[in-house]
C-alpha positions as CSV (number, residue, x, y, z in Angstrom):
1,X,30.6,-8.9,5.5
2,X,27.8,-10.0,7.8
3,X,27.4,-14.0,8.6
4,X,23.8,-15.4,9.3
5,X,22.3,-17.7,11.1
6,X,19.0,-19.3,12.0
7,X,18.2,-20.7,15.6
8,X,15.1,-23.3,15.1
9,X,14.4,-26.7,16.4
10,X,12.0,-29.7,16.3
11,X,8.6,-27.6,17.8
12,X,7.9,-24.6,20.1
13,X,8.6,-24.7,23.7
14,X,11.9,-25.7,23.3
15,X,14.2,-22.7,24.0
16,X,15.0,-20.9,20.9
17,X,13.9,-17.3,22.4
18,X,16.4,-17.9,25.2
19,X,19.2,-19.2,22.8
20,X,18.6,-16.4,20.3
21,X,19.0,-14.0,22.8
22,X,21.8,-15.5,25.1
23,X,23.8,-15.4,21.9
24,X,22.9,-12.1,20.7
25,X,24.1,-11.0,24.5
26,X,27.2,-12.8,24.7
27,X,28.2,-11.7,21.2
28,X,27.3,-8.0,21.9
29,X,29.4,-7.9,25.4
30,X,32.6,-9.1,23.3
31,X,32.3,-6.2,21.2
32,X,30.2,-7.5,18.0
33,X,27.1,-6.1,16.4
34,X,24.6,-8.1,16.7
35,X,21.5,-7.6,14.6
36,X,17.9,-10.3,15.2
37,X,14.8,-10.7,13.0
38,X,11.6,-12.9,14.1
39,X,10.8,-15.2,11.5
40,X,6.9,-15.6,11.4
41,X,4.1,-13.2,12.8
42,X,5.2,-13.3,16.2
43,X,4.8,-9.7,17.5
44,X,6.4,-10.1,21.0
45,X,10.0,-11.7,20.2
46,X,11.3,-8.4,18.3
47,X,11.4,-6.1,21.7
48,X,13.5,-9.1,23.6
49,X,16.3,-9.0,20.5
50,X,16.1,-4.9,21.1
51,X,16.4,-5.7,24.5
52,X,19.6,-8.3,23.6
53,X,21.2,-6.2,21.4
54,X,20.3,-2.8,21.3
55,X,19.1,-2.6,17.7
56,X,15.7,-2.8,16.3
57,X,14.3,-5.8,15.1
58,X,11.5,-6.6,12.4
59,X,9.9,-9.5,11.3
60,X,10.2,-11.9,8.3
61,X,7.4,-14.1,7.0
62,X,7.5,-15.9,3.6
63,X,3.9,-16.3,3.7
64,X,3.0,-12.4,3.6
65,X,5.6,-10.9,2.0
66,X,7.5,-11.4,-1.4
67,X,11.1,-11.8,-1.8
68,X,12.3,-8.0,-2.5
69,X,10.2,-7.1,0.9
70,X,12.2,-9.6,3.0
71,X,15.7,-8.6,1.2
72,X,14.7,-5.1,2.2
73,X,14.3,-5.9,5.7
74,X,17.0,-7.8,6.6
75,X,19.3,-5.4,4.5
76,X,19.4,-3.5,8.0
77,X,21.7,-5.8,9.0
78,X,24.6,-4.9,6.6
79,X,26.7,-3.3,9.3
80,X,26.3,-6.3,12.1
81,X,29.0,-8.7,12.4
82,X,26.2,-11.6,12.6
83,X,22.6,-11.9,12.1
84,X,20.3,-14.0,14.3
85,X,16.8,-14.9,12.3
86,X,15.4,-16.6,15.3
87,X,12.2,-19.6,13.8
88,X,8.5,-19.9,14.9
89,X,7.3,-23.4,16.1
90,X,9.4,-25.9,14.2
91,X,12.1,-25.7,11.6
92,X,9.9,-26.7,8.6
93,X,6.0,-26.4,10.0
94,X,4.5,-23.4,8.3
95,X,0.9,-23.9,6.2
96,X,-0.6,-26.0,3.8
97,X,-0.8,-23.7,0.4
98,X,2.0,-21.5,-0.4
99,X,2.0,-17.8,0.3
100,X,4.1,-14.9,-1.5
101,X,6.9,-17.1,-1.3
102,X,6.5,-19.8,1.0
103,X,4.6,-21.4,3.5
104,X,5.7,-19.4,6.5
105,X,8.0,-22.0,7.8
106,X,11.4,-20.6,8.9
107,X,13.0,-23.0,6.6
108,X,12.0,-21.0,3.6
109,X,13.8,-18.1,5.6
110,X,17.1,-20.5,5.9
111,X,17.1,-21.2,2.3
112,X,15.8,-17.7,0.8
113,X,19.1,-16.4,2.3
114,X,21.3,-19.1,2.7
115,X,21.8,-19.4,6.4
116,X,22.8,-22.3,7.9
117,X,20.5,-23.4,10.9
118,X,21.4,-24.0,14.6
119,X,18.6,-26.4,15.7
120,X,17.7,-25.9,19.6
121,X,16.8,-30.2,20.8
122,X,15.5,-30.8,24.0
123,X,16.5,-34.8,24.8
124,X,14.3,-35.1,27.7
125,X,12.4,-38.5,27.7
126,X,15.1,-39.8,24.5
127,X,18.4,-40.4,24.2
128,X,19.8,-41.7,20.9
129,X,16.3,-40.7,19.3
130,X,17.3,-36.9,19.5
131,X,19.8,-37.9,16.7
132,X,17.4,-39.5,14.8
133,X,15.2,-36.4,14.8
134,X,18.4,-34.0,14.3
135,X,19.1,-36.1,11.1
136,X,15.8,-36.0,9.5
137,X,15.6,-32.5,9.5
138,X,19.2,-32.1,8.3
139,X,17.9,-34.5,5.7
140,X,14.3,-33.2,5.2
141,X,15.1,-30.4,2.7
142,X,18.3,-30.1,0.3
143,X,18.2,-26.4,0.2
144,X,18.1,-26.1,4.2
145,X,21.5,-26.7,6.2
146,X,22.2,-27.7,9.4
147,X,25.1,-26.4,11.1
148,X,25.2,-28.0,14.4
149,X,22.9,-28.0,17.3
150,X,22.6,-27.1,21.1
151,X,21.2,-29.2,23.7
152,X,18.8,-27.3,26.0
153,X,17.4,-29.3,29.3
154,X,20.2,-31.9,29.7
155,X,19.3,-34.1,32.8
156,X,22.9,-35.7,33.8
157,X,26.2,-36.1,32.2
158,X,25.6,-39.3,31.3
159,X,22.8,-38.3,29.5
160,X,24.7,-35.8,27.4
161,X,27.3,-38.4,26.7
162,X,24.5,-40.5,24.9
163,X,22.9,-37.8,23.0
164,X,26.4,-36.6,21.9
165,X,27.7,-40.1,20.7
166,X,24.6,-40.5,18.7
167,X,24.7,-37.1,17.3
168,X,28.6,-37.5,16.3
169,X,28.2,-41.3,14.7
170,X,25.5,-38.7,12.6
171,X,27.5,-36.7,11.7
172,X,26.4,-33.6,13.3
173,X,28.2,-31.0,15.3
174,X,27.2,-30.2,18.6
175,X,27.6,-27.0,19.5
176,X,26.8,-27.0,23.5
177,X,24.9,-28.8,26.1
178,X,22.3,-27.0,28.9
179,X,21.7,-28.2,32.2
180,X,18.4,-27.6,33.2
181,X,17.9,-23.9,34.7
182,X,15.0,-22.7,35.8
183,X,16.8,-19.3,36.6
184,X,16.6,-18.1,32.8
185,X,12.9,-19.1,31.9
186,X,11.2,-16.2,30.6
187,X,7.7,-15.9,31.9
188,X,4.6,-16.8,29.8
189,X,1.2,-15.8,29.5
190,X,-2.0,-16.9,27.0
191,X,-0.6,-15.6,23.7
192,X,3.0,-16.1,24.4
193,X,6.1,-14.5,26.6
194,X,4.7,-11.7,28.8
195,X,6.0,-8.5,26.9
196,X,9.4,-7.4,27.4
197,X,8.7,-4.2,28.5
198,X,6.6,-5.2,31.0
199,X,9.7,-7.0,32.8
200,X,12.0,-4.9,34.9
201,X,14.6,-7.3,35.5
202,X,14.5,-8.1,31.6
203,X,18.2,-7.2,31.5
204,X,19.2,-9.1,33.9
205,X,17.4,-12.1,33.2
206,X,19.1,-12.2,29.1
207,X,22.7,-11.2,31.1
208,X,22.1,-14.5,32.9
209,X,21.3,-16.8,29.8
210,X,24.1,-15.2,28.5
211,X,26.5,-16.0,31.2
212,X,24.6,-19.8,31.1
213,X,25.3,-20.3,27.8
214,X,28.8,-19.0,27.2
215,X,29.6,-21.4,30.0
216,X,28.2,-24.6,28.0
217,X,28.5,-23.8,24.4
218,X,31.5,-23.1,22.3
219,X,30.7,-19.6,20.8
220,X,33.3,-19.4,18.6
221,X,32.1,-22.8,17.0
222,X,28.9,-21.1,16.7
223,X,30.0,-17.8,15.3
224,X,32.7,-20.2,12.0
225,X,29.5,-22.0,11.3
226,X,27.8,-19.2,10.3
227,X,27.3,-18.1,6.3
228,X,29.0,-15.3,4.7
229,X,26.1,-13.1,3.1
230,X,25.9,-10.0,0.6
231,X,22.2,-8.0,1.5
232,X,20.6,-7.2,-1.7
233,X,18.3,-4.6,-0.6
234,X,15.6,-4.0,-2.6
235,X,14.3,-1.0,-4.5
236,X,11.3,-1.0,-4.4
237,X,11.5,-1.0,-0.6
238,X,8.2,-2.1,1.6
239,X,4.9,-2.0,0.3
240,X,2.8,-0.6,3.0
241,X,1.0,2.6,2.9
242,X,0.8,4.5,6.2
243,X,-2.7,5.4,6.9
244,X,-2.5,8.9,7.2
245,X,0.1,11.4,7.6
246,X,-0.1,12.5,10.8
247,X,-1.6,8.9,13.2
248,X,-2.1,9.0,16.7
249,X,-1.2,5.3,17.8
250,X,-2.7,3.9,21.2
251,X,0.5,2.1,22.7
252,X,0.4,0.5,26.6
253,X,1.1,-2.5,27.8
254,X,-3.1,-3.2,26.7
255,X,-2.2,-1.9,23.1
256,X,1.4,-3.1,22.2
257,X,0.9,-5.4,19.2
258,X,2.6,-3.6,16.6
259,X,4.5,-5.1,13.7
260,X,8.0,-2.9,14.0
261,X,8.5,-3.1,10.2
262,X,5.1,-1.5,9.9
263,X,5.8,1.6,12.0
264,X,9.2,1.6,10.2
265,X,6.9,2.0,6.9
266,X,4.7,4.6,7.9
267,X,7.9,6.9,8.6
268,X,9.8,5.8,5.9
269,X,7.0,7.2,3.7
270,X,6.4,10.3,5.7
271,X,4.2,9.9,8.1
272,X,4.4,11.1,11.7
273,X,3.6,9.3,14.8
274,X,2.1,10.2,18.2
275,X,1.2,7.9,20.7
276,X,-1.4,8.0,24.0
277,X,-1.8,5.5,26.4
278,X,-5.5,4.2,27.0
279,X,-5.0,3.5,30.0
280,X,-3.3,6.3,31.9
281,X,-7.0,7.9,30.4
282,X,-5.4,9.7,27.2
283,X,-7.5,10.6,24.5
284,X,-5.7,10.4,20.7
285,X,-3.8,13.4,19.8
286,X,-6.3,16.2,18.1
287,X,-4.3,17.3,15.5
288,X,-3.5,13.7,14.0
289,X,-5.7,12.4,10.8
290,X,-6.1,9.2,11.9
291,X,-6.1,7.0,14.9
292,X,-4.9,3.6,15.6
293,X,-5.6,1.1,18.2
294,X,-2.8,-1.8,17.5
295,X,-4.1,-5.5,19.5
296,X,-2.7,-6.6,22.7
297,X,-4.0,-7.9,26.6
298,X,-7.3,-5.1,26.6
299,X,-8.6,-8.2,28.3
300,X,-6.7,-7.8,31.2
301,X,-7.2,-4.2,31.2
302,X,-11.0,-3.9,30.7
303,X,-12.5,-2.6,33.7
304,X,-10.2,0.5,33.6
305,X,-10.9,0.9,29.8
306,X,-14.3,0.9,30.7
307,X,-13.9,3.3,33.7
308,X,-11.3,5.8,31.1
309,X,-14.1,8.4,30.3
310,X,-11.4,10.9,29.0
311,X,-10.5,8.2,26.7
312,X,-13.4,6.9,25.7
313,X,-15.1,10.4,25.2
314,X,-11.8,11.6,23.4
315,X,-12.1,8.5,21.0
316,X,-15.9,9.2,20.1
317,X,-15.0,12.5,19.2
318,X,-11.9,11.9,17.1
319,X,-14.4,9.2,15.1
320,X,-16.9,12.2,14.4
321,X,-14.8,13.6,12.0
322,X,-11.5,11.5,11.2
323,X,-10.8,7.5,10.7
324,X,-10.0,5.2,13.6
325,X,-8.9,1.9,13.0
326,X,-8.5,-1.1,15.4
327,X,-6.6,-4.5,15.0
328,X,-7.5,-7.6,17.4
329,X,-7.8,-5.8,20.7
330,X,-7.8,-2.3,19.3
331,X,-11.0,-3.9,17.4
332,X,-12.5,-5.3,20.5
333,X,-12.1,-2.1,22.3
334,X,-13.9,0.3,19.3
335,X,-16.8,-2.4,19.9
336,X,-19.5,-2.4,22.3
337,X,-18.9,-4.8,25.2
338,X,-16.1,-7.1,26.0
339,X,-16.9,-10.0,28.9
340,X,-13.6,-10.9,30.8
341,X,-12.4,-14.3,31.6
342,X,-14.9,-13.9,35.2
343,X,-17.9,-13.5,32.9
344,X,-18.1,-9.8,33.8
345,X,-19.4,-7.2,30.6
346,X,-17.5,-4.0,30.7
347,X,-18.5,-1.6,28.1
348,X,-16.1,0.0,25.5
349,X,-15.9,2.5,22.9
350,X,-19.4,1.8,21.2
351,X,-17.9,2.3,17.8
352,X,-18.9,-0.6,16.6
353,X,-21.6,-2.8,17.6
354,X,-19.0,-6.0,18.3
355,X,-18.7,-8.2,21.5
356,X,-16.4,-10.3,22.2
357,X,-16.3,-12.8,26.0
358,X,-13.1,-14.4,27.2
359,X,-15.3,-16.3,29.7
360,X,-14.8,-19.6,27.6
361,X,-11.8,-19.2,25.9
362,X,-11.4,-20.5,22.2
363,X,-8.2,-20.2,20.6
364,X,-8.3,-18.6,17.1
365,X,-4.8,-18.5,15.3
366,X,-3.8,-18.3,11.3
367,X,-2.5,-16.3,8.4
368,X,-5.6,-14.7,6.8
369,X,-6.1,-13.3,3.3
370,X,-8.7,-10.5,3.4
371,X,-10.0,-8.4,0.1
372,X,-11.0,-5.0,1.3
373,X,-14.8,-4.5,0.8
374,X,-15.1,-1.2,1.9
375,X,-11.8,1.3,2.9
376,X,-10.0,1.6,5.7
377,X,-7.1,4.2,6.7
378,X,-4.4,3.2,4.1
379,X,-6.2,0.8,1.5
380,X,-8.8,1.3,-0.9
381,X,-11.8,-1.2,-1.4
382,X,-10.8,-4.4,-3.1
383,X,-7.1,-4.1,-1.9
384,X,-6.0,-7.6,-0.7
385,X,-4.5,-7.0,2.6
386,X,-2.3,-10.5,4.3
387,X,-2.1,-10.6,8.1
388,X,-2.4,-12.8,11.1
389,X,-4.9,-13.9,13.9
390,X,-4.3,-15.1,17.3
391,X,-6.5,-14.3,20.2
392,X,-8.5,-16.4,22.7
393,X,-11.8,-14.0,22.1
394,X,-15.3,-15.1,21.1
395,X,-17.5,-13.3,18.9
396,X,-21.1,-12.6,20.5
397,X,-22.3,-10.4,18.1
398,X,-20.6,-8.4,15.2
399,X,-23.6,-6.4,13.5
400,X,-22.4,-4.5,11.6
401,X,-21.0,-4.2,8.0
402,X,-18.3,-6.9,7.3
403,X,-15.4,-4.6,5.9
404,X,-13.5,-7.6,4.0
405,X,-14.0,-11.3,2.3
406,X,-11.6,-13.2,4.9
407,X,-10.1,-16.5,3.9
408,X,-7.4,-18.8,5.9
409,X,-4.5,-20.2,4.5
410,X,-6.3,-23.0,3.0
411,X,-8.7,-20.3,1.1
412,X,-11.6,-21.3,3.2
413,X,-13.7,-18.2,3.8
414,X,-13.8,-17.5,8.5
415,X,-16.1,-15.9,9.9
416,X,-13.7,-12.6,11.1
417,X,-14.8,-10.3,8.8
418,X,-13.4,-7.2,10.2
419,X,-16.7,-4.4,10.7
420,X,-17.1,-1.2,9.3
421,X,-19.5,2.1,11.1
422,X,-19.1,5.3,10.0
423,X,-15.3,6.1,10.7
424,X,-14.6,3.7,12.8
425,X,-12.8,0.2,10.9
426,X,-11.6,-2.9,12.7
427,X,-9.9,-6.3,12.0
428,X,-8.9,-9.5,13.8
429,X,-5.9,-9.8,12.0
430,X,-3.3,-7.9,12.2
431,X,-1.9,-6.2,9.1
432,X,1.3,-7.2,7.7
433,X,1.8,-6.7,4.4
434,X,-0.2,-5.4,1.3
435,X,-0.3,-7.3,-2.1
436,X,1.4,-6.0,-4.5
């Protein structure tokens, strides 16, 4: 039987990617099966616990997706020895008004499953206070429990000796202490780590957190404090409809924002996939029924997208007779212009009349709830699709028809509609799951 757990803490920035996967690598060089999910939206966490641990992992969100999806997912991890469900931001911050069944919040991941949680503190600037904070979100929620935590960013011994003492008069184990190691930061960019597979040294870098943290935490204290846990797959399995049987998927280091559990869907129900690369001036495959450009950094890569003719001209011809689709990026590039962070215009696709400037950034970031006003490749007008937004774009111009009502988390109605011209479809959310 598989044991879970769930590595959070207090608020981003603190260390629970490198945690998540020192552990997963420790565990896996001692002979265990390791398996990882991302709880929350994150799309760029799941290829580091592949990278950790050699298995796939998917994402869970209590805000898109009902209970029997997230059973079905984490069902995967039947034949691991332990599960890893590494937490988004902090332990119990998800949104205001309830989703499919929760707020987003890893917590409701924690208690959905019953998996204790290892909280990830960084003491800097406190001492006892880390303690204080430790115990209120032991505290905060009956259904959530604390197993112990891990202090990352220790600054002496004498500071670890006051944390500890306050931590034990609490009541609450402590797992390990980290010095300060600049060694095993994992480099960052605008929307988050810089993409796995765009590190060489990736390996290298988790073998060292690995070796880091096996020398300051007791892993065997880690490993008894996790939960014994029976999957319950469900039967119904994932509700996503692939959109089309045969989809040629844009995939580069500009187009790389994929969900894995969607691509997992698509298969599952039959579909094949193909993928071309954008920017090695690839064209989508001519024998697929549908094309797909996922989000990513086409912001970094403009002025070759703009100088791609093979691409560009492929793409307009595919859209004369079959669906394309774009999410975030993938949308920006089926638009008309897209000004860089230097104020330079480069032209894209022309597909759709949208432009989007990154020359003064502004941060757009939320669950969205979107009813389908038109179709697009896999859902039927009126189908209420729930997804996520985060990009740093700004919208000069998007003239053409809206193809959804959009609404936050809150229900307020945002001005992303999505846009709709001919064939050619595009969101600023990307898809995660379909109501059911």
């Amino acid at each position: 039987m598989p044991a879970g757990l769930v590595i959070s803490a207090p608020a981003s920035g603190v260390g629970k990617t490198t945690l998540t996967l020192a552990l997963a690598r420790a565990w896996r060089n001692r002979g265990l099966q390791v398996q990882c999910f991302k709880s929350g939206p994150d799309y760029i966490d799941p290829a580091f616990h592949a990278a950790a641990t050699g298995r796939a992992s998917v994402n869970v969100d209590s805000w898109a997706m009902d209970r029997g999806t997230i059973a079905h997912l984490v069902s995967r991890g039947t034949d691991a020895d332990i599960v890893l469900a590494e937490g988004s931001m902090g332990l119990f911050d998800g949104v205001a008004a309830r989703g499919v069944s929760g707020t987003g919040a890893s917590a409701d991941i924690a208690e959905m499953l019953g998996w204790p949680v290892v909280l990830v503190i960084d003491p800097s600037g406190q001492a006892q206070t880390a303690a204080a904070i430790a115990a209120g979100l032991r505290d905060y929620r009956p259904g959530v429990r604390l197993a112990g935590v891990v202090l990352n960013r220790v600054a002496s011994p004498r500071h670890e000796d006051l944390v500890r003492r306050a931590l034990n008069e609490a009541g609450i184990a402590v797992f390990g202490a980290l010095p300060r190691h600049a060694e095993i930061s994992l480099p960052k960019r605008h929307l988050g780590l810089v993409q796995a597979e765009e590190q060489a040294e990736i390996g290298k870098l988790i073998d060292e957190a690995a070796r880091f943290v096996a020398e300051h935490v007791d892993l065997d204290a880690v490993l008894r404090a996790a939960a014994g846990w029976s999957p319950q797959p469900d039967a119904n399995g994932l509700n996503v409809t692939p959109p089309g049987q045969r989809i040629a998927l844009a995939r580069d280091a500009a187009f790389s924002f994929v969900y894995p559990h969607m691509l997992e869907a698509w298969r599952a129900a039959g579909a094949e996939i193909t993928t071309f690369s954008p920017l090695a001036d690839e064209g989508p495959d001519t024998s697929a029924d549908v094309c797909w450009l996922p989000g990513g950094y086409p912001e970094l890569h403009a002025g070759k997208i703009a100088a791609n003719t093979r691409f560009r001209t492929g793409l307009r011809s595919f859209a004369e007779t079959r669906p394309v689709h774009g999410e975030c990026g993938g949308y920006m590039v089926l638009g008309a212009g897209l000004t860089d962070a230097d104020g330079v215009r480069h032209e894209m696709t022309g597909l759709l009349g949208l432009e989007t400037s990154f020359a003064k950034r502004r941060m757009h970031l939320g669950y969205r709830l979107a009813a389908l006003a038109a179709p697009m490749p896999g859902h039927q007008a009126g189908a209420r699709l729930r997804g996520h937004e985060f990009h740093y774009s700004t919208i000069l111009a998007q003239p053409d028809t809206p193809l959804a009502v959009v609404h936050d988390a809150t229900g307020a109605v945002i001005a992303e509609t999505g846009s709709q011209r001919g064939r050619a479809t595009g969101t600023f959310f990307h898809l995660i799951a379909e109501d059911r």
